[in-house]
TORKOL-4160 file (C-alpha; in steps of 0.2 Angstrom, whole numbers, padded with zeros to 4 digits, m for minus):
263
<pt num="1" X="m0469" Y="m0403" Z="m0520"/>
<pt num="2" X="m0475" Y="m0401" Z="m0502"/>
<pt num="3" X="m0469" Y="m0382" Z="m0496"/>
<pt num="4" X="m0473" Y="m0388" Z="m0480"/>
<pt num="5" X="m0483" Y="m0372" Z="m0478"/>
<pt num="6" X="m0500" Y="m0381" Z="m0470"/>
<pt num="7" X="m0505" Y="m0372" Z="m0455"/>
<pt num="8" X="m0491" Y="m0357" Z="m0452"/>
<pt num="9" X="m0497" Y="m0340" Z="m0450"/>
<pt num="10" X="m0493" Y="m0326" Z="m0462"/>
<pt num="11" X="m0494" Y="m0307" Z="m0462"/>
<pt num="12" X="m0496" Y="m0300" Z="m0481"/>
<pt num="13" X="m0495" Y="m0280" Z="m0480"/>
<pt num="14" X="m0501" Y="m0270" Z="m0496"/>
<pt num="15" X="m0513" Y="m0284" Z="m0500"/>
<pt num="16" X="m0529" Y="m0280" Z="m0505"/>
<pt num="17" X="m0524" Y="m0280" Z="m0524"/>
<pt num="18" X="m0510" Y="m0283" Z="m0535"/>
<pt num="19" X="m0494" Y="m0293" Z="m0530"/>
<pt num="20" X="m0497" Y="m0294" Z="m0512"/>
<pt num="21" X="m0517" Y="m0299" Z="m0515"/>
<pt num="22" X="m0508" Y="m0315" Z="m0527"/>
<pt num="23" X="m0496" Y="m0320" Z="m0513"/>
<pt num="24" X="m0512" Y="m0318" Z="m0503"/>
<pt num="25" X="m0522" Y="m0331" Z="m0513"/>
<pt num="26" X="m0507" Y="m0344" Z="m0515"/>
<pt num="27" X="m0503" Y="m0345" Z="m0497"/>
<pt num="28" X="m0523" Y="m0347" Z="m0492"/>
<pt num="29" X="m0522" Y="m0360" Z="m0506"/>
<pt num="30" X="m0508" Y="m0368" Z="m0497"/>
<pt num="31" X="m0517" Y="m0370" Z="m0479"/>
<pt num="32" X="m0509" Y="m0355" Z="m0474"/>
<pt num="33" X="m0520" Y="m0346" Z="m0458"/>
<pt num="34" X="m0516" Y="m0327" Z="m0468"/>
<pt num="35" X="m0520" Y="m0308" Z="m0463"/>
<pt num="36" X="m0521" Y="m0295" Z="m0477"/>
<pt num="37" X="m0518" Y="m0278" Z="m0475"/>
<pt num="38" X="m0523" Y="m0264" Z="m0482"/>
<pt num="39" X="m0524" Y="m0245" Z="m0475"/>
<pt num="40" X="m0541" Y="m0245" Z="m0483"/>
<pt num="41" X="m0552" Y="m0256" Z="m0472"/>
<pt num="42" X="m0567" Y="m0257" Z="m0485"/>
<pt num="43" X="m0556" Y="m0263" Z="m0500"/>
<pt num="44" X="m0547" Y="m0277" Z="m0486"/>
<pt num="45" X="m0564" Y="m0283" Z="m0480"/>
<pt num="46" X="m0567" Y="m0286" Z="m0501"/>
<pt num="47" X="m0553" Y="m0292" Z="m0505"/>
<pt num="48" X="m0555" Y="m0303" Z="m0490"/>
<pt num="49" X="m0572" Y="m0312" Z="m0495"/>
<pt num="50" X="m0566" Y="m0313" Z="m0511"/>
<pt num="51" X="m0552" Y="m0325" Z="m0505"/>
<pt num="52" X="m0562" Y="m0334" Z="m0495"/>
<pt num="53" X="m0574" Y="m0338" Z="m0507"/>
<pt num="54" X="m0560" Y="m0341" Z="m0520"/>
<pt num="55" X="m0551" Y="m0355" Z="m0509"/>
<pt num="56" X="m0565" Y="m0359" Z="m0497"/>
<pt num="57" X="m0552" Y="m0354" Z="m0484"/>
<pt num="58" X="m0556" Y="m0340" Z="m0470"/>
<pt num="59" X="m0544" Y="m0326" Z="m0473"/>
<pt num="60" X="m0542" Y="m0313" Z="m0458"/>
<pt num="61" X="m0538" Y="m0295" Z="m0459"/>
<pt num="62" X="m0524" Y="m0283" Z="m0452"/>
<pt num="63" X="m0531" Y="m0265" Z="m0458"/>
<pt num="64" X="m0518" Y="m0253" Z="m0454"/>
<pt num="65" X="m0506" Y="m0238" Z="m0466"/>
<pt num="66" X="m0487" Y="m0247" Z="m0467"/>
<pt num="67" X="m0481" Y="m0231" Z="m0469"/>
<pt num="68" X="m0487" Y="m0227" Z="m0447"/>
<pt num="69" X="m0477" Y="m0233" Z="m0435"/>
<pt num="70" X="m0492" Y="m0233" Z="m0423"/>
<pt num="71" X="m0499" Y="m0241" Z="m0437"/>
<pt num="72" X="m0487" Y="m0253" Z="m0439"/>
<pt num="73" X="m0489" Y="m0259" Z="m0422"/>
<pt num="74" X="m0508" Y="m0261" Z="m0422"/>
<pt num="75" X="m0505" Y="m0272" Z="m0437"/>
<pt num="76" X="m0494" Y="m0283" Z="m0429"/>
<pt num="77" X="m0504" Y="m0284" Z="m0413"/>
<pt num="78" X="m0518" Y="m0288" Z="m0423"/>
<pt num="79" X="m0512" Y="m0304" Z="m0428"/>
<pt num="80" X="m0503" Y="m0309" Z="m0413"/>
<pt num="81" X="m0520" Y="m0307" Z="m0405"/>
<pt num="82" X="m0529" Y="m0318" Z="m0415"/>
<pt num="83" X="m0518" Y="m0332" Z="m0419"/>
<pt num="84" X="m0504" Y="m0328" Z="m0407"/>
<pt num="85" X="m0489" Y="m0332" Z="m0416"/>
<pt num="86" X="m0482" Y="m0327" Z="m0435"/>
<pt num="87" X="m0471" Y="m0337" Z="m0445"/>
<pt num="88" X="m0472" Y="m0329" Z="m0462"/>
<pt num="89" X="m0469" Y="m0309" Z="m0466"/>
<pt num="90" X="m0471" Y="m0301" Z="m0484"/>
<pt num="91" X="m0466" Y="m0282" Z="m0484"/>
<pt num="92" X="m0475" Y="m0276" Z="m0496"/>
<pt num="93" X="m0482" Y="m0256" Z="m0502"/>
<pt num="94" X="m0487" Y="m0247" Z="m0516"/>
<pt num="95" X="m0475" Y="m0240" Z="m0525"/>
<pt num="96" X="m0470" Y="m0220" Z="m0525"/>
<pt num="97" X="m0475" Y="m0207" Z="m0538"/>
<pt num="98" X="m0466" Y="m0210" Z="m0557"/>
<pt num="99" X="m0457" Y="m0194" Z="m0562"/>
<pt num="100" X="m0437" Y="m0191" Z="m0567"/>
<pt num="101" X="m0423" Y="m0183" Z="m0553"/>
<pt num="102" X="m0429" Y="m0164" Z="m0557"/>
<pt num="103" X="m0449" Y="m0166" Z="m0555"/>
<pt num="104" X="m0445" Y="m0177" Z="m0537"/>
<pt num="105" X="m0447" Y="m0161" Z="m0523"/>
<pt num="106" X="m0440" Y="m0164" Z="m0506"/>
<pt num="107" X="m0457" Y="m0171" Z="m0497"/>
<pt num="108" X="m0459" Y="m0182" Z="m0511"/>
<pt num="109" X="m0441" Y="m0192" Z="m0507"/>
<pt num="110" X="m0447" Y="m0192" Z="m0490"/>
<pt num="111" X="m0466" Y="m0199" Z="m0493"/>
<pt num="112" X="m0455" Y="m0211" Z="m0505"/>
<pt num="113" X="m0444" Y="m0218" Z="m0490"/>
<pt num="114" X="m0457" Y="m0219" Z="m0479"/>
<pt num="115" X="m0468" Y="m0228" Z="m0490"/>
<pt num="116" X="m0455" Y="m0240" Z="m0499"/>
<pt num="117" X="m0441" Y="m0240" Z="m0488"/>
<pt num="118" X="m0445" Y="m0236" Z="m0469"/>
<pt num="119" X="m0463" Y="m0247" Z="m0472"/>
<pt num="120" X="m0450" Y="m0262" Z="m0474"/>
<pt num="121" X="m0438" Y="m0260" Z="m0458"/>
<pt num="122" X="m0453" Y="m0253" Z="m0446"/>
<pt num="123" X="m0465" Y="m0272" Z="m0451"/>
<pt num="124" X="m0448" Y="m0282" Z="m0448"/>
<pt num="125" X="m0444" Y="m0274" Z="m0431"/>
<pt num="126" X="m0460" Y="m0273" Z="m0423"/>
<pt num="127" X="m0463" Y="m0292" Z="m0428"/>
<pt num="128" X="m0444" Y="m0296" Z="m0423"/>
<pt num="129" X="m0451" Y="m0302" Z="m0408"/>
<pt num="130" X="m0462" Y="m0317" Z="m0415"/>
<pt num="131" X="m0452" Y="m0319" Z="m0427"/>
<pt num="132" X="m0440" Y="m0326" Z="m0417"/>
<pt num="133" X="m0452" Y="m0338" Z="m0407"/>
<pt num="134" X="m0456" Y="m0349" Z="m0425"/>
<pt num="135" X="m0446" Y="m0364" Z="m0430"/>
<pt num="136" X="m0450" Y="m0357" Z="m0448"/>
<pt num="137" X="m0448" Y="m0338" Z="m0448"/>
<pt num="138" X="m0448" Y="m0332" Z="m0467"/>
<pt num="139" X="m0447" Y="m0315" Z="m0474"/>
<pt num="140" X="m0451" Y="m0309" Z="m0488"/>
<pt num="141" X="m0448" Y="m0289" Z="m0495"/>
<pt num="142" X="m0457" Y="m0286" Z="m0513"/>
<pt num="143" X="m0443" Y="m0276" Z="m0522"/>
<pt num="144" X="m0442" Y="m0272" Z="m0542"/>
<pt num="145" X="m0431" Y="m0279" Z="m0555"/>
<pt num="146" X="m0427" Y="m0259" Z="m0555"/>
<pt num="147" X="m0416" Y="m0263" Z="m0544"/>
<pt num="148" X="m0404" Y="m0272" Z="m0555"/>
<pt num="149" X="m0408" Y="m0261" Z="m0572"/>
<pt num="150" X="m0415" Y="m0244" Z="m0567"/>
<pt num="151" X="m0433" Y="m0239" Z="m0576"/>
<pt num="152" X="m0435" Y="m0223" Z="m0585"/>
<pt num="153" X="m0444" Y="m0209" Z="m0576"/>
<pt num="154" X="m0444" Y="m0221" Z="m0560"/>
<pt num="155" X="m0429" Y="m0213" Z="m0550"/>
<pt num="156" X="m0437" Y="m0215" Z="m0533"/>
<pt num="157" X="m0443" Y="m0233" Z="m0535"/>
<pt num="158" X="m0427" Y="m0238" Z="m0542"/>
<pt num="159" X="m0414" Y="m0228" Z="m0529"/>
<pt num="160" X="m0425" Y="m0233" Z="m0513"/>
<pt num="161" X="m0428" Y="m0252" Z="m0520"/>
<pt num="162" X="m0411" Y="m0252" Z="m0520"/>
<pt num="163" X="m0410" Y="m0248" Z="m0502"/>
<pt num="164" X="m0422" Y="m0262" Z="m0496"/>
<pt num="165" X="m0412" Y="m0274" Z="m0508"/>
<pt num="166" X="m0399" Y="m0268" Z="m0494"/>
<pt num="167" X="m0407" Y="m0271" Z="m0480"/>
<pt num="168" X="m0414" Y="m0289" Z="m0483"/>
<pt num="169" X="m0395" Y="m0292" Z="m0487"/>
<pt num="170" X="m0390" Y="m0286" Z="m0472"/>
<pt num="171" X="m0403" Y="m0294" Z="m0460"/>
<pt num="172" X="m0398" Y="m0310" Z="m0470"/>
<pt num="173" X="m0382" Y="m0310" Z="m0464"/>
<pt num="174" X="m0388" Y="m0302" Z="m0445"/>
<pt num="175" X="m0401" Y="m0315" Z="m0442"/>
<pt num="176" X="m0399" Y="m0332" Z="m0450"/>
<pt num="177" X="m0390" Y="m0337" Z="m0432"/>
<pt num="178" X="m0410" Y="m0331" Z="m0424"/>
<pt num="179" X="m0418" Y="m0344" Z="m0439"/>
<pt num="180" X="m0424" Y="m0331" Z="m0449"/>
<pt num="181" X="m0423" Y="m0330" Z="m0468"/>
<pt num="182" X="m0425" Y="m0314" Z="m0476"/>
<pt num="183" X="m0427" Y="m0313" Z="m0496"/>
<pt num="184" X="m0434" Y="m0301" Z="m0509"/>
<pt num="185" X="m0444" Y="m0304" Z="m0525"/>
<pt num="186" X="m0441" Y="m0293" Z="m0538"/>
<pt num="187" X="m0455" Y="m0292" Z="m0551"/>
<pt num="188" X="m0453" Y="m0285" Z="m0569"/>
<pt num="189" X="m0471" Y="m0277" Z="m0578"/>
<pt num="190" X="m0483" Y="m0288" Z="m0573"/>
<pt num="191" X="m0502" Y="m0284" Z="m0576"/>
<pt num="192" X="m0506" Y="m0274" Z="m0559"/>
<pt num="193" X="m0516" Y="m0260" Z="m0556"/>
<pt num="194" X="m0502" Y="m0252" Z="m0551"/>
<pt num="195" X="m0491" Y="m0255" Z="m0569"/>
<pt num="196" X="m0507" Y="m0250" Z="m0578"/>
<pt num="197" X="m0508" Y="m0233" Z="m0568"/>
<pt num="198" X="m0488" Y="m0232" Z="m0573"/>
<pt num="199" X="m0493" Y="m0235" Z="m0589"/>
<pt num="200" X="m0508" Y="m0221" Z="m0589"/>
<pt num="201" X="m0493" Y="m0210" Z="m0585"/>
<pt num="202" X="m0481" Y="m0214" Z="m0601"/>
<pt num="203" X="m0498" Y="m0215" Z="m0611"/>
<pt num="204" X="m0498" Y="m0196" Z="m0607"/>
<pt num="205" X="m0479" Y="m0191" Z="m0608"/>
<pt num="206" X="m0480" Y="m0200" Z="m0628"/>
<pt num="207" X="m0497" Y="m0195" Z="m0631"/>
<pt num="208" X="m0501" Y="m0214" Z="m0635"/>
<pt num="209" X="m0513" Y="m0225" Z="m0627"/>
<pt num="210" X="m0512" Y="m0235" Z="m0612"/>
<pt num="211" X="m0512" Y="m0252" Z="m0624"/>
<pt num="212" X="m0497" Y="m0245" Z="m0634"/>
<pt num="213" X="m0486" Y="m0242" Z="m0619"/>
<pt num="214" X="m0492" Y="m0259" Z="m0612"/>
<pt num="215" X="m0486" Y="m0268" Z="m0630"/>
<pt num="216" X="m0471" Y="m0258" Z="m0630"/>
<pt num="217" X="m0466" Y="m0261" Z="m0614"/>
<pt num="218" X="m0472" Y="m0281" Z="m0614"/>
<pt num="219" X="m0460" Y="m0284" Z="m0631"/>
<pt num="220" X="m0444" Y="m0280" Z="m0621"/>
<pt num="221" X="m0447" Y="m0300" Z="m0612"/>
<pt num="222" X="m0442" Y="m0315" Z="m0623"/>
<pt num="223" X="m0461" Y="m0320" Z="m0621"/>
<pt num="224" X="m0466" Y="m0304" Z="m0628"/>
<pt num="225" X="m0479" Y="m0302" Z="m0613"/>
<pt num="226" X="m0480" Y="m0297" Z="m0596"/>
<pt num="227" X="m0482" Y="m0308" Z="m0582"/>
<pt num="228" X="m0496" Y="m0312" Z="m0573"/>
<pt num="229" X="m0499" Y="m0307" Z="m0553"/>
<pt num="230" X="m0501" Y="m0327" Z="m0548"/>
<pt num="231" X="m0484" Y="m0331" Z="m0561"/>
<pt num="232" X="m0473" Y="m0321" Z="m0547"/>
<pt num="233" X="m0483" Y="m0324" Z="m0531"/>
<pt num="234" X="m0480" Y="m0344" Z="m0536"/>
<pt num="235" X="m0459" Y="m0340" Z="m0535"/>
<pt num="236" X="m0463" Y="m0328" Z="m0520"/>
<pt num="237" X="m0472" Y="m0342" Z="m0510"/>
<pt num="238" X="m0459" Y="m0356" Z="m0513"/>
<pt num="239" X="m0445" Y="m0342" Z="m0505"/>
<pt num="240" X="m0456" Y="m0340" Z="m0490"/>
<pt num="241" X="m0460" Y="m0358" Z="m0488"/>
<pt num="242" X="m0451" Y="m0370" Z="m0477"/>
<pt num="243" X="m0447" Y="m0380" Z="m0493"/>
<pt num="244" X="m0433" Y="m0367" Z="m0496"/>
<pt num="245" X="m0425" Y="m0368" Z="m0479"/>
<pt num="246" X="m0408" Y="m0365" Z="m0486"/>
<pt num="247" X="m0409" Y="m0351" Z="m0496"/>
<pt num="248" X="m0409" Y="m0333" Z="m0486"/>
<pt num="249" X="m0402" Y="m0317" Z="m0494"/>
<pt num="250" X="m0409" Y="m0323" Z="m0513"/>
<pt num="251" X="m0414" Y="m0308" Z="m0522"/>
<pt num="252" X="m0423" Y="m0317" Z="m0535"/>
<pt num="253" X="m0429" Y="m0308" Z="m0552"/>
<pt num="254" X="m0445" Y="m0313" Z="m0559"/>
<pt num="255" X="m0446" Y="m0303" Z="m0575"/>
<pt num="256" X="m0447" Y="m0313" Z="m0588"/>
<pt num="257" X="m0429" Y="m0312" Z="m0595"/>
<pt num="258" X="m0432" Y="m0291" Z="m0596"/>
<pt num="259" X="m0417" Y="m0290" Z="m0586"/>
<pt num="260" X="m0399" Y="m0290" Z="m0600"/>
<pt num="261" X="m0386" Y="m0293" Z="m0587"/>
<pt num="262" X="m0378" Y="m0311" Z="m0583"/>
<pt num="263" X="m0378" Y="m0306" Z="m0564"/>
């Protein structure tokens, strides 16, 4: 299938590893002109050769902390400079600190909204603007299956997910008259840096290893594994592309059946 993604212009935030890195790769793969972001300018400019060599496609860079509106607006400018348009947005952060309802202070909630809540609404307005101006405008917020089963000792991820589940909803309905899709991919465990560091935290809590907690957790899929970065950024690319022009407002699980409900 042709996603029709050949030449368009994206901005992936959080992308110097993990899940954004893997959207990343498939949209370069794709003939997509991409910027990567990371708040650390060193691990971008890596991650950046990386890809380029990888899919002997240039890859640019957006450095820049999601969680600064200032920021924000550097990043955003950034690209516009340099390829003067944007068609194609992923929202995308790490996520906040593991740890049940009691251990979560008040600047903890607050650093957690910033960083997986506010990181969301502040990309999307500031790009609003050039959003608007492509005949492909796609969005694309990276959420958490959390969002539809709640994880143990994950209490902010899975209440401030929740909320960004709610926004992209919301500007679903508010701009698909503009041309803008909004949708959200929400990723079960899948071997990231950032599930293994979850992992390191159980590992501790059971006093087991990290390889126990990784099998324990893995067993709760019908494949009895996890999922790989590059099995969701596939999904997560075809919902940005312009091959799925009438699908906006999806909130599309990709957790390898870990998820029990039938809605």
């Amino acid at each position: 299938m042709d996603l029709k993604l050949a030449g368009k212009i994206a901005l992936v935030a959080g992308s110097s590893r993990g899940l954004g890195y893997a959207i990343a790769e498939v949209l370069v793969s794709e003939g997509v002109k991409v910027f990567i972001n990371s708040r650390n300018p060193e691990e971008l400019k890596i991650a950046a050769l990386k890809l380029s060599k990888k899919t002997g496609n240039e890859v640019l860079t957006a450095p820049g902390d999601v969680t600064d509106l200032s920021d924000v607006e550097k990043i955003i400018n950034q690209v516009i400079s340099k390829a003067a348009g944007l068609d194609l947005l992923v929202t995308n952060s790490g996520g906040p600190p593991s740890g049940k309802f009691e251990t979560i202070d008040e600047d903890t909630w607050k650093r957690g909204l910033d960083l997986a809540l506010l990181s969301h609404v502040r990309l999307i307005r500031t790009a609003l603007p050039y959003l608007r101006q492509s005949e492909t405008a796609s969005v694309l917020t990276i959420t958490s299956y959390s969002v539809k089963q709640p994880i143990p000792n994950l209490v902010l991820s899975n209440s401030i997910r929740a909320a960004t589940i709610g926004l992209t909803k919301t500007l679903a309905l508010e701009l698909g008259g503009d041309g803008i899709r909004f949708n959200s991919i929400l990723p079960g465990w899948t071997t990231t840096e950032r599930v293994q560091e979850l992992m390191k935290d159980r590992a501790e809590i059971n006093n087991t290893s990290v390889e126990e907690e990784m099998h324990k957790q893995a067993v709760e899929s019908p494949f009895g594994r996890m999922a790989s970065p590059e099995e969701v950024a596939n999904p997560a690319v075809f919902l940005l592309s312009p091959a799925a022009s009438y699908l906006t407002g999806v909130m599309l699980a990709v957790d390898g059946g870990m998820y029990k409900g039938t809605m």
